[in-house]
Structure formats: C-alpha cells, structure tokens
LUMLUMDREN-2810 file (N, C-alpha, C; in Angstrom, 1 decimal):
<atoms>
<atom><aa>X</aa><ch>A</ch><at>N</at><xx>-10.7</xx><yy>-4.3</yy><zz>14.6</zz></atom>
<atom><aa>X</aa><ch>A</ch><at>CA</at><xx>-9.6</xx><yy>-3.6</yy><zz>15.1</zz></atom>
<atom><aa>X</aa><ch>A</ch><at>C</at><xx>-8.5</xx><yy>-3.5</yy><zz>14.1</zz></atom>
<atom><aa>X</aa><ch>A</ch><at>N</at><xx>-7.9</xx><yy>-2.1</yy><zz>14.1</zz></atom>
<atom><aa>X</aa><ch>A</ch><at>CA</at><xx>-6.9</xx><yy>-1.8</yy><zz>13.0</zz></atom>
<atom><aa>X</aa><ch>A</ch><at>C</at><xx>-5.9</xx><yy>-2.8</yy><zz>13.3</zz></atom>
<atom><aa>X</aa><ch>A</ch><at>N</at><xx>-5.0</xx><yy>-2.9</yy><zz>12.1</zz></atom>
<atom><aa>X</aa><ch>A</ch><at>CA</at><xx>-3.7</xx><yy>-3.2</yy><zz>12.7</zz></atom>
<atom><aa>X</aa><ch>A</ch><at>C</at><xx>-2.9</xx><yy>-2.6</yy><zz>13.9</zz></atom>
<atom><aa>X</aa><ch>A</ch><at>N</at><xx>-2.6</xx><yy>-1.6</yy><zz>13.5</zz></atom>
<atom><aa>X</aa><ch>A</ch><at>CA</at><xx>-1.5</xx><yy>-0.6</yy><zz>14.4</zz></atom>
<atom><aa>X</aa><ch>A</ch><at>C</at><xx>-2.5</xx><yy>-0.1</yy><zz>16.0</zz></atom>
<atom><aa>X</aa><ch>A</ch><at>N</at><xx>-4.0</xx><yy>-0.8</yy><zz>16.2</zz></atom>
<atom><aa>X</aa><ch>A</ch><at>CA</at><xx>-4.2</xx><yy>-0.9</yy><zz>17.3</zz></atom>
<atom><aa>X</aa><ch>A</ch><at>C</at><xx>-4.0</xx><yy>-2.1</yy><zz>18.0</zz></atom>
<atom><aa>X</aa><ch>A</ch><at>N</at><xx>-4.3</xx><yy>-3.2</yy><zz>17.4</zz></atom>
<atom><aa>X</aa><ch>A</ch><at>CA</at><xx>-3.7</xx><yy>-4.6</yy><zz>17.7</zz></atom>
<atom><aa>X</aa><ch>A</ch><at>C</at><xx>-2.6</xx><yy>-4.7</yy><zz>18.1</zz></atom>
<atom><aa>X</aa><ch>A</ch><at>N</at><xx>-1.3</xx><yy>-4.1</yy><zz>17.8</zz></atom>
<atom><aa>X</aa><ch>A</ch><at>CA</at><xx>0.4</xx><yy>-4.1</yy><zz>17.7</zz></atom>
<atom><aa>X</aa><ch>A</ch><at>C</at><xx>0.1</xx><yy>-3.3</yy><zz>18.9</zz></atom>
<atom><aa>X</aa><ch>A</ch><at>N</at><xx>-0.5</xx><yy>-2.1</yy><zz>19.4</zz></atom>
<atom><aa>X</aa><ch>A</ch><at>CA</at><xx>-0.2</xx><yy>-1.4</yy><zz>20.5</zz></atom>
<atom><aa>X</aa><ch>A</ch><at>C</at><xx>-0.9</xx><yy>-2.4</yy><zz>21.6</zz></atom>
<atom><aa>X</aa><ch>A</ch><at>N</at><xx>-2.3</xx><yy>-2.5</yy><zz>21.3</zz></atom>
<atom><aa>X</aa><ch>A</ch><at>CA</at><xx>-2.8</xx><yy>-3.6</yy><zz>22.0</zz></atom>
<atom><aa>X</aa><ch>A</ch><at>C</at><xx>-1.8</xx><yy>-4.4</yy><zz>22.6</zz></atom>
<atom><aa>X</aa><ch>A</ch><at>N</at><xx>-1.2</xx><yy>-5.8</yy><zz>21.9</zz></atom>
<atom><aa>X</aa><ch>A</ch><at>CA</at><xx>-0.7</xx><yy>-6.6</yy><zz>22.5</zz></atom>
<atom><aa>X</aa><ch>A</ch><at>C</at><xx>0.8</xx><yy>-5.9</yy><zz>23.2</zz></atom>
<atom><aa>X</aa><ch>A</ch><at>N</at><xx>1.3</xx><yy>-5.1</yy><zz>22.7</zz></atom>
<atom><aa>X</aa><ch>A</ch><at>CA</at><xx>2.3</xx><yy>-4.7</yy><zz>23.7</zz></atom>
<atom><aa>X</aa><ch>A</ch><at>C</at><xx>2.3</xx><yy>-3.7</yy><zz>24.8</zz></atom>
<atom><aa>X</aa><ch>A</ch><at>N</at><xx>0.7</xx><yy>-3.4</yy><zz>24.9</zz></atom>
<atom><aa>X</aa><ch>A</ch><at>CA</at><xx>0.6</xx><yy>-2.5</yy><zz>26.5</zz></atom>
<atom><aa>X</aa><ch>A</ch><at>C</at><xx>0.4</xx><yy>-3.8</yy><zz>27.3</zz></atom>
<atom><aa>X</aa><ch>A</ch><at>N</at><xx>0.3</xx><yy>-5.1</yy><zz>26.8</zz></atom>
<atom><aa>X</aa><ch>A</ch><at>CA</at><xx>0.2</xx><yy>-5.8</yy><zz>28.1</zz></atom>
<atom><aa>X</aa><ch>A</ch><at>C</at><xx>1.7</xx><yy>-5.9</yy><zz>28.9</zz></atom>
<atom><aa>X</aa><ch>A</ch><at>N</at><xx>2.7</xx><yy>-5.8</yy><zz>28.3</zz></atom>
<atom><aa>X</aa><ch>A</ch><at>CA</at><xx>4.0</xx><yy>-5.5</yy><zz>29.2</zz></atom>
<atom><aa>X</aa><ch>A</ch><at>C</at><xx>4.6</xx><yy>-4.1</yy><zz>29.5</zz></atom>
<atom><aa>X</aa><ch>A</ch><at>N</at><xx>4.0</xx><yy>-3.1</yy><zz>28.8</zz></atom>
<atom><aa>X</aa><ch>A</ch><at>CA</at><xx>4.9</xx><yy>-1.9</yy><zz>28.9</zz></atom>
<atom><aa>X</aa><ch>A</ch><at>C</at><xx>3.4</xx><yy>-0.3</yy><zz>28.3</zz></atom>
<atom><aa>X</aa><ch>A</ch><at>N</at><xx>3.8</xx><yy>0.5</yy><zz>29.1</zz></atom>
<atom><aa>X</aa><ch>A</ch><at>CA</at><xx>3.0</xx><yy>1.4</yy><zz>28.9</zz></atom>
<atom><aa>X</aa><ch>A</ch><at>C</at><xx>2.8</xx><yy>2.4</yy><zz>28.2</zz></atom>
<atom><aa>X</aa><ch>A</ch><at>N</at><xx>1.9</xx><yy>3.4</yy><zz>27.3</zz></atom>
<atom><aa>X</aa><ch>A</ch><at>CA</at><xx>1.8</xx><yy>4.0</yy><zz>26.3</zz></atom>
<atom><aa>X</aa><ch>A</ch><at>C</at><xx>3.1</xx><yy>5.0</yy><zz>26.3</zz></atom>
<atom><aa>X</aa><ch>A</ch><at>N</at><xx>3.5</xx><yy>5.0</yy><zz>27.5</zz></atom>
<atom><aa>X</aa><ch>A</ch><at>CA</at><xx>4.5</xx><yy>6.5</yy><zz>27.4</zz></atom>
<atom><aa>X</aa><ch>A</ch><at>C</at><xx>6.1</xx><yy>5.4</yy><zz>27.3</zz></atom>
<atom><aa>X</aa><ch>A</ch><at>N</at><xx>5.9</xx><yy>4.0</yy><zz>27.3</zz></atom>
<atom><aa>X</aa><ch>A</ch><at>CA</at><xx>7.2</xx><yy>3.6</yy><zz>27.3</zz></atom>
<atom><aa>X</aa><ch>A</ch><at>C</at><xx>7.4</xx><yy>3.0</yy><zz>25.9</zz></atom>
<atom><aa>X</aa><ch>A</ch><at>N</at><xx>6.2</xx><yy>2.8</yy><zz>25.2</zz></atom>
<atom><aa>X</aa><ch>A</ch><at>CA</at><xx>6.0</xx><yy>2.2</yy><zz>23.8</zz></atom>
<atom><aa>X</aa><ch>A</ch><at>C</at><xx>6.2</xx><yy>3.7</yy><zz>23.2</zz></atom>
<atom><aa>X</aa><ch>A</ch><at>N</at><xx>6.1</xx><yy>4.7</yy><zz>23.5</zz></atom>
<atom><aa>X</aa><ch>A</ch><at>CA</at><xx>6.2</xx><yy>6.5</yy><zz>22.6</zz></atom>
<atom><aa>X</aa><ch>A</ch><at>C</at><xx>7.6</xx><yy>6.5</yy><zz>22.6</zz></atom>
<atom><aa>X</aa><ch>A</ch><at>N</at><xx>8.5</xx><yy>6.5</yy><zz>23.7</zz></atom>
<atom><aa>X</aa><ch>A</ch><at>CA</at><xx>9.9</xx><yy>6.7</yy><zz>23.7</zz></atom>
<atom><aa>X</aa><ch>A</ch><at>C</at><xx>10.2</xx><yy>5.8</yy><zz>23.0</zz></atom>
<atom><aa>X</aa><ch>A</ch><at>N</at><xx>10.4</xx><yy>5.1</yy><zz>23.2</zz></atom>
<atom><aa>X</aa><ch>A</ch><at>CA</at><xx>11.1</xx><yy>3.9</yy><zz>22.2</zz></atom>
<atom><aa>X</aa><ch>A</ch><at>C</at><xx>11.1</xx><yy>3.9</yy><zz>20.7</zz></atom>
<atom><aa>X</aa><ch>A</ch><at>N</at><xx>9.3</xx><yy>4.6</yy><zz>19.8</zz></atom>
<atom><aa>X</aa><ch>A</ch><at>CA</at><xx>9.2</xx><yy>4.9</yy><zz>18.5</zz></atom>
<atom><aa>X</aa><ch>A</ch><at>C</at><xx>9.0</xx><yy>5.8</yy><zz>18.2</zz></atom>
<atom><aa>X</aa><ch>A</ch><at>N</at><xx>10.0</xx><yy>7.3</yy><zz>19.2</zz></atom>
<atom><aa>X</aa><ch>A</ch><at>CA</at><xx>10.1</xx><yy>8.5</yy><zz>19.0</zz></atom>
<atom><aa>X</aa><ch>A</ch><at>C</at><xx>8.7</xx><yy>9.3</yy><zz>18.5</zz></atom>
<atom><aa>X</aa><ch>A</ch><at>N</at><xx>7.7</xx><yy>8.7</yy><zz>19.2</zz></atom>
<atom><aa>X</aa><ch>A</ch><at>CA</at><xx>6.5</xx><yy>9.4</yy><zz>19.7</zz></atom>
<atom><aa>X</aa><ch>A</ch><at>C</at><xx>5.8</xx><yy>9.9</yy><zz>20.7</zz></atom>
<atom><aa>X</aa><ch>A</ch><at>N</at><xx>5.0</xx><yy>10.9</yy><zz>21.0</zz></atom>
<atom><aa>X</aa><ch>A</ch><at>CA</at><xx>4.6</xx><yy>11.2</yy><zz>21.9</zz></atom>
<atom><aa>X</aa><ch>A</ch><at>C</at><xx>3.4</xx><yy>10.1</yy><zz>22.5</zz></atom>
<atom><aa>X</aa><ch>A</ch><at>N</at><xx>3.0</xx><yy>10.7</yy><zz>24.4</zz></atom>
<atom><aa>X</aa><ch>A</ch><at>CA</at><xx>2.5</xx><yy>9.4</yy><zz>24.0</zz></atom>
<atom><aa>X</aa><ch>A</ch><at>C</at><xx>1.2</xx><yy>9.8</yy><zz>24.0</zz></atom>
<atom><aa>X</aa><ch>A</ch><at>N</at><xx>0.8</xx><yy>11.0</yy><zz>23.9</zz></atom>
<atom><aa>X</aa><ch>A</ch><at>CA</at><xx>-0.7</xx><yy>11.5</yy><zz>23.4</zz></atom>
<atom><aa>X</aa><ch>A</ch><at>C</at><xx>-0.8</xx><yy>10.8</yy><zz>22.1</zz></atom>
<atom><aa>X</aa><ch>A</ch><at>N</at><xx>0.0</xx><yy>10.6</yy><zz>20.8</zz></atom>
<atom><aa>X</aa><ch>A</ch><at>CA</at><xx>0.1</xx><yy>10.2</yy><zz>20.2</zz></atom>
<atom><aa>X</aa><ch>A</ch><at>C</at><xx>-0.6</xx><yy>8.4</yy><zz>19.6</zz></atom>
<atom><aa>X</aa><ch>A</ch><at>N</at><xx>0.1</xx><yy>7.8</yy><zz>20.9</zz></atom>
<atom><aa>X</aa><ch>A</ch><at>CA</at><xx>-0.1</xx><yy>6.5</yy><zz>20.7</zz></atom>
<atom><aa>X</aa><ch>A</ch><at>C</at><xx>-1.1</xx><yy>6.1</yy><zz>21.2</zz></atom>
<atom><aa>X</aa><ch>A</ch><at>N</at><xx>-2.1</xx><yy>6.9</yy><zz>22.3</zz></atom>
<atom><aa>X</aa><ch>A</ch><at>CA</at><xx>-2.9</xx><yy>7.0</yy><zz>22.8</zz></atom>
<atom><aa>X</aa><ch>A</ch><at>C</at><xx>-4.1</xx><yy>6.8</yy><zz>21.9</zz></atom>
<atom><aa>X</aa><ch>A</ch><at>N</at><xx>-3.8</xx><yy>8.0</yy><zz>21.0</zz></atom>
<atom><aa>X</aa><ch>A</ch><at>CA</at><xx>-5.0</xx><yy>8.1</yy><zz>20.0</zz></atom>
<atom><aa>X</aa><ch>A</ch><at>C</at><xx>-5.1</xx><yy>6.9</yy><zz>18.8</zz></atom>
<atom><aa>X</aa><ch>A</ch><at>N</at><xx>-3.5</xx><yy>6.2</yy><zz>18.6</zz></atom>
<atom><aa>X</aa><ch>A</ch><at>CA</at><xx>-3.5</xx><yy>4.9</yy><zz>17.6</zz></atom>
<atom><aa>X</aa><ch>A</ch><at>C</at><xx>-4.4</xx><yy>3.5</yy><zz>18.4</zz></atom>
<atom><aa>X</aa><ch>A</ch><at>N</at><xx>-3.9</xx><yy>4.1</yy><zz>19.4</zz></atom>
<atom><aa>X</aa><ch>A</ch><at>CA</at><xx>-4.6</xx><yy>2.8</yy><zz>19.9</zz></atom>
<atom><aa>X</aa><ch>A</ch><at>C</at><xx>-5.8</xx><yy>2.9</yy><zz>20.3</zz></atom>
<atom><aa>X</aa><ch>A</ch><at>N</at><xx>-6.4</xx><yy>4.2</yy><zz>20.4</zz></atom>
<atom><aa>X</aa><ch>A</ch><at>CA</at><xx>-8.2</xx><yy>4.4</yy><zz>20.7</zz></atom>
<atom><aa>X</aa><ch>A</ch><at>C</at><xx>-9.0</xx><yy>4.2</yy><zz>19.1</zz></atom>
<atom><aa>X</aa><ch>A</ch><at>N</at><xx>-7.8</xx><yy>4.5</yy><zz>18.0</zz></atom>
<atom><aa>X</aa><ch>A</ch><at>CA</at><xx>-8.3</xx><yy>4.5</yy><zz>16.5</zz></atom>
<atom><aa>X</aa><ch>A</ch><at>C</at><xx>-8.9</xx><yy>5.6</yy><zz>16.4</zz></atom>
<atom><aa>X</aa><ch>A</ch><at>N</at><xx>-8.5</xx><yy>6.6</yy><zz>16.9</zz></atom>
<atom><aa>X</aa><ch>A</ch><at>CA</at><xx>-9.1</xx><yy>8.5</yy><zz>16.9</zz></atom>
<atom><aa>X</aa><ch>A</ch><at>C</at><xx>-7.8</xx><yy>8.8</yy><zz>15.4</zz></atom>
<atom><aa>X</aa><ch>A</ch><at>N</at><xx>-6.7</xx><yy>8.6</yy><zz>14.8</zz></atom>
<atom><aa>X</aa><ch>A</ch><at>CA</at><xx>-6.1</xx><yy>8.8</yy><zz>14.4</zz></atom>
<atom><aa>X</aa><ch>A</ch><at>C</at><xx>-5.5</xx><yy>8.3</yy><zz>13.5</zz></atom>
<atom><aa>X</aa><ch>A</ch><at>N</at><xx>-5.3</xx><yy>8.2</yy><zz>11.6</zz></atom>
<atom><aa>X</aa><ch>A</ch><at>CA</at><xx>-4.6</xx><yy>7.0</yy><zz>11.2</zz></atom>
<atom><aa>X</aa><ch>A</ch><at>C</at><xx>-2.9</xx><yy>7.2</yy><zz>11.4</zz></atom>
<atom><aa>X</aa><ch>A</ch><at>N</at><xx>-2.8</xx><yy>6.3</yy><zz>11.3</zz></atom>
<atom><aa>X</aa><ch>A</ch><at>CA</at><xx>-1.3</xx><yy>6.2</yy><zz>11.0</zz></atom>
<atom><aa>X</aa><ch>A</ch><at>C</at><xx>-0.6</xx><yy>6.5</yy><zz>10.5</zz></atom>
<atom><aa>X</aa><ch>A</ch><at>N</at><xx>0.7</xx><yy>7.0</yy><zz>10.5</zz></atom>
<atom><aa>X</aa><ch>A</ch><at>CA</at><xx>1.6</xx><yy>7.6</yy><zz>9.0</zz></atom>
<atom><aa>X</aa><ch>A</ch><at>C</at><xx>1.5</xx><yy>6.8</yy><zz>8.1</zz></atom>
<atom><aa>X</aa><ch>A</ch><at>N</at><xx>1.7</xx><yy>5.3</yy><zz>8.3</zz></atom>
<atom><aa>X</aa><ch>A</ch><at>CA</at><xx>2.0</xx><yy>4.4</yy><zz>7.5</zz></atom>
<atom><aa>X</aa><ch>A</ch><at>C</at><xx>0.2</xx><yy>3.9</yy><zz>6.5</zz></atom>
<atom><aa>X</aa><ch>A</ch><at>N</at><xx>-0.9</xx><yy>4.0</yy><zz>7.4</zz></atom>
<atom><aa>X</aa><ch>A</ch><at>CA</at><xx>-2.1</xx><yy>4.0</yy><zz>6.9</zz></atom>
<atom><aa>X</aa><ch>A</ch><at>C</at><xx>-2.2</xx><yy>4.8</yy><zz>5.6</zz></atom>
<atom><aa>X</aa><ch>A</ch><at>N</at><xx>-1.8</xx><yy>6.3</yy><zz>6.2</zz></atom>
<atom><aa>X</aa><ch>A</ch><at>CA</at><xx>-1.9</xx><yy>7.4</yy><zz>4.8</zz></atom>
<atom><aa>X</aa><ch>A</ch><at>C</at><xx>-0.8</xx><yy>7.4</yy><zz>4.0</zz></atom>
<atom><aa>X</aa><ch>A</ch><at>N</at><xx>0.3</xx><yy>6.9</yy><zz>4.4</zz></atom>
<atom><aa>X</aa><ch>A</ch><at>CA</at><xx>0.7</xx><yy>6.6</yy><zz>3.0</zz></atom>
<atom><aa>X</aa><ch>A</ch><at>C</at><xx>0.2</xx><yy>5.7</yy><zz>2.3</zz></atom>
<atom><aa>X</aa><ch>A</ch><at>N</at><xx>0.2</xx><yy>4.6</yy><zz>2.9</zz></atom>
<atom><aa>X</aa><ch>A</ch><at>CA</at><xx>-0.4</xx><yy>3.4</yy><zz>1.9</zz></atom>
<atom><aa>X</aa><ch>A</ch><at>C</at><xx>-1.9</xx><yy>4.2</yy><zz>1.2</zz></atom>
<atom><aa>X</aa><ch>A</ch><at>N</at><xx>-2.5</xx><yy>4.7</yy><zz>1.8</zz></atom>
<atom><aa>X</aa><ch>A</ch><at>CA</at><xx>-3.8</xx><yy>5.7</yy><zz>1.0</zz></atom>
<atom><aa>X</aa><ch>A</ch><at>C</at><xx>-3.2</xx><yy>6.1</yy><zz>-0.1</zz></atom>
<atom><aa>X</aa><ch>A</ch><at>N</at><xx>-2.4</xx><yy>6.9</yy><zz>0.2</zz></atom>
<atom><aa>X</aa><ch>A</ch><at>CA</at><xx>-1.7</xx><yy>7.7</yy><zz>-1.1</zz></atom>
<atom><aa>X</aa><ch>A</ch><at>C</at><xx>-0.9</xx><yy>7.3</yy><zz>-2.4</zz></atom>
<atom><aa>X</aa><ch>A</ch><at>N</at><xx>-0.6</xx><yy>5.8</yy><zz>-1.8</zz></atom>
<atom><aa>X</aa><ch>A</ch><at>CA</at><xx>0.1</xx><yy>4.8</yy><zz>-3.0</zz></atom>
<atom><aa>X</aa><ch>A</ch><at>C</at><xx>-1.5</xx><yy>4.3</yy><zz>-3.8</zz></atom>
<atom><aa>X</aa><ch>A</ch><at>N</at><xx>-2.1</xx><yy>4.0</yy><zz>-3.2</zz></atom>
<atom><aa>X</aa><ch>A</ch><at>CA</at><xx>-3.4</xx><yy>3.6</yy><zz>-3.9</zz></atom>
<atom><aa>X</aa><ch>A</ch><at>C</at><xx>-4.4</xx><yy>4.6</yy><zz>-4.6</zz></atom>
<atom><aa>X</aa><ch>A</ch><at>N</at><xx>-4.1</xx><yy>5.7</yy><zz>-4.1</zz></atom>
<atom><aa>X</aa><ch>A</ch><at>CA</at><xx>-5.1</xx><yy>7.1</yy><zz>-5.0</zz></atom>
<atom><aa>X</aa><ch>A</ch><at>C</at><xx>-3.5</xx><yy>7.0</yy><zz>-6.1</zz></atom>
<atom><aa>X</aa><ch>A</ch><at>N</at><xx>-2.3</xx><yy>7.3</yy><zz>-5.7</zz></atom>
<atom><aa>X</aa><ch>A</ch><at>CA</at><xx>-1.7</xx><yy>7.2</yy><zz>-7.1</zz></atom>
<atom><aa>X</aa><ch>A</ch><at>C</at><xx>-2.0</xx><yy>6.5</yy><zz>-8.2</zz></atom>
<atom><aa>X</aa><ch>A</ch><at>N</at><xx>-1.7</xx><yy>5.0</yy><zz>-7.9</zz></atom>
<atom><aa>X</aa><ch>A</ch><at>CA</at><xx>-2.1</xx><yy>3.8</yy><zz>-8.6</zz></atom>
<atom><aa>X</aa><ch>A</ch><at>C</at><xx>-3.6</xx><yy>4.2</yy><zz>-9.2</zz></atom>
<atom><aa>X</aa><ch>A</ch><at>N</at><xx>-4.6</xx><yy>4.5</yy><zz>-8.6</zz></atom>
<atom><aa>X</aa><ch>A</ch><at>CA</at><xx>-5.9</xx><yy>5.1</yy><zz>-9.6</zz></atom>
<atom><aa>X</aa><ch>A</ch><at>C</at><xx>-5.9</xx><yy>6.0</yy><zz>-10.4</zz></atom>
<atom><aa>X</aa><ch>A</ch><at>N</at><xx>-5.0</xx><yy>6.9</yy><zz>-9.8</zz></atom>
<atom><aa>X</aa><ch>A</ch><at>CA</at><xx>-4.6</xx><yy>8.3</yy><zz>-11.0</zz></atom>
<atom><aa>X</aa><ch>A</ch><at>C</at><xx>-3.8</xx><yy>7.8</yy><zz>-12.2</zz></atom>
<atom><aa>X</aa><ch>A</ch><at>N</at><xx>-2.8</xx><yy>7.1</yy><zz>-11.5</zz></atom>
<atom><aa>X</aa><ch>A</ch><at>CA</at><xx>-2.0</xx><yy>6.5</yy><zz>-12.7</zz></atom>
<atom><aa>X</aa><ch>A</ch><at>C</at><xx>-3.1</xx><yy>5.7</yy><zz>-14.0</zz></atom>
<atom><aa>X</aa><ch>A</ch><at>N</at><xx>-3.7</xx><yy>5.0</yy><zz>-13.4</zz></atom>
<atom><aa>X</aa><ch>A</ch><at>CA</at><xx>-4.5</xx><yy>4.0</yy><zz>-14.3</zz></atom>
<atom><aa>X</aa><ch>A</ch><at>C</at><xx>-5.6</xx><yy>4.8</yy><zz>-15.1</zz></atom>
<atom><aa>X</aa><ch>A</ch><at>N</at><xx>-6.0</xx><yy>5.9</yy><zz>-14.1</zz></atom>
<atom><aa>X</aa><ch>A</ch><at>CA</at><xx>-7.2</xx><yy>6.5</yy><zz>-15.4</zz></atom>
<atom><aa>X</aa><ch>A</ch><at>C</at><xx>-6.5</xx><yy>7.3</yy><zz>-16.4</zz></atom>
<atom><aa>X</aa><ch>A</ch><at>N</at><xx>-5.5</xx><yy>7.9</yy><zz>-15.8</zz></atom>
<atom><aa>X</aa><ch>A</ch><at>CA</at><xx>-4.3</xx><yy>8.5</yy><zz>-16.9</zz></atom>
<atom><aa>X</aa><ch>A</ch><at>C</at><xx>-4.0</xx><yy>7.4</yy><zz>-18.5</zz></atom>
<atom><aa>X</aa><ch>A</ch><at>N</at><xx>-3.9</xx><yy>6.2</yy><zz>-17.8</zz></atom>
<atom><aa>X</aa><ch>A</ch><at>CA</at><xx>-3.1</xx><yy>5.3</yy><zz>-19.6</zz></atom>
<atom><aa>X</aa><ch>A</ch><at>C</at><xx>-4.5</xx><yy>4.8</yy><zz>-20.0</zz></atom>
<atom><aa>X</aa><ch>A</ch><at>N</at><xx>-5.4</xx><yy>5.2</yy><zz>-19.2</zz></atom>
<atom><aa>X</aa><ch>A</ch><at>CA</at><xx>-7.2</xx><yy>4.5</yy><zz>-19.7</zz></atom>
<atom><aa>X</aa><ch>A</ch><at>C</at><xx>-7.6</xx><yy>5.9</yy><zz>-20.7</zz></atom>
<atom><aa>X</aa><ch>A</ch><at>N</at><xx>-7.3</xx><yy>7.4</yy><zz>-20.5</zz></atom>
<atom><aa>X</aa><ch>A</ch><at>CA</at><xx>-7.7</xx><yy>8.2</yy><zz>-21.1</zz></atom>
<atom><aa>X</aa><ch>A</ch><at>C</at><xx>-6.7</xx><yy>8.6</yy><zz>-22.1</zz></atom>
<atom><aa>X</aa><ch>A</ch><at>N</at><xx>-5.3</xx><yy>8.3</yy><zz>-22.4</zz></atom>
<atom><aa>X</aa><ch>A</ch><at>CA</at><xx>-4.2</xx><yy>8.4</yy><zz>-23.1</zz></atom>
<atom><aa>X</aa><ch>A</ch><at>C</at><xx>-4.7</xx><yy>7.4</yy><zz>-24.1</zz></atom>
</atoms>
C-alpha cells in the first residue's frame, strides 16, 4: 500500500472521502481514486520528476 493510500486509509476511519476532499481542496472523485491507487499523487510525480532530473543532471557531468 502506497503511502498517500495508508494516510487516506487511516483517516476514513473517522471522516468520509467527501469530508477529507473539502478540507484538502479536492474533489472527492479525486481522493477516491488515491485511495483505490487508480491515480499518483501530485506529490508522487513530483518526487518522479526530482529524480529523472537528478539522472539527467548526472549523465550530463558524466558526458561533460
């Protein structure tokens, strides 16, 4: 289990997908799909994106 399904996980045991959406100015179709893991996360693809940098970067000062 992802993270950001575990985090939705443990907090639908007190409060429901459409009341965890309001609160983090998301829909709750949205949270629905983080928590089925149909969907990454913004925070997922960025961190993807810091790490394809970081390899770009590195083959760059490996070919320079």
């Amino acid at each position: 289990m992802k993270k950001i399904q575990k985090l939705i996980h443990d907090l639908r045991i007190h409060q429901s997908q459409e009341e965890i959406a309001s609160k983090v100015n998301a829909s709750q179709s949205l949270i629905s799909r983080w928590e089925s893991g149909g969907v990454p996360s913004a925070a997922e693809i960025a961190l993807n994106l810091v790490k394809l940098h970081r390899q770009t970067a590195s083959k760059r000062k490996e070919a320079a």
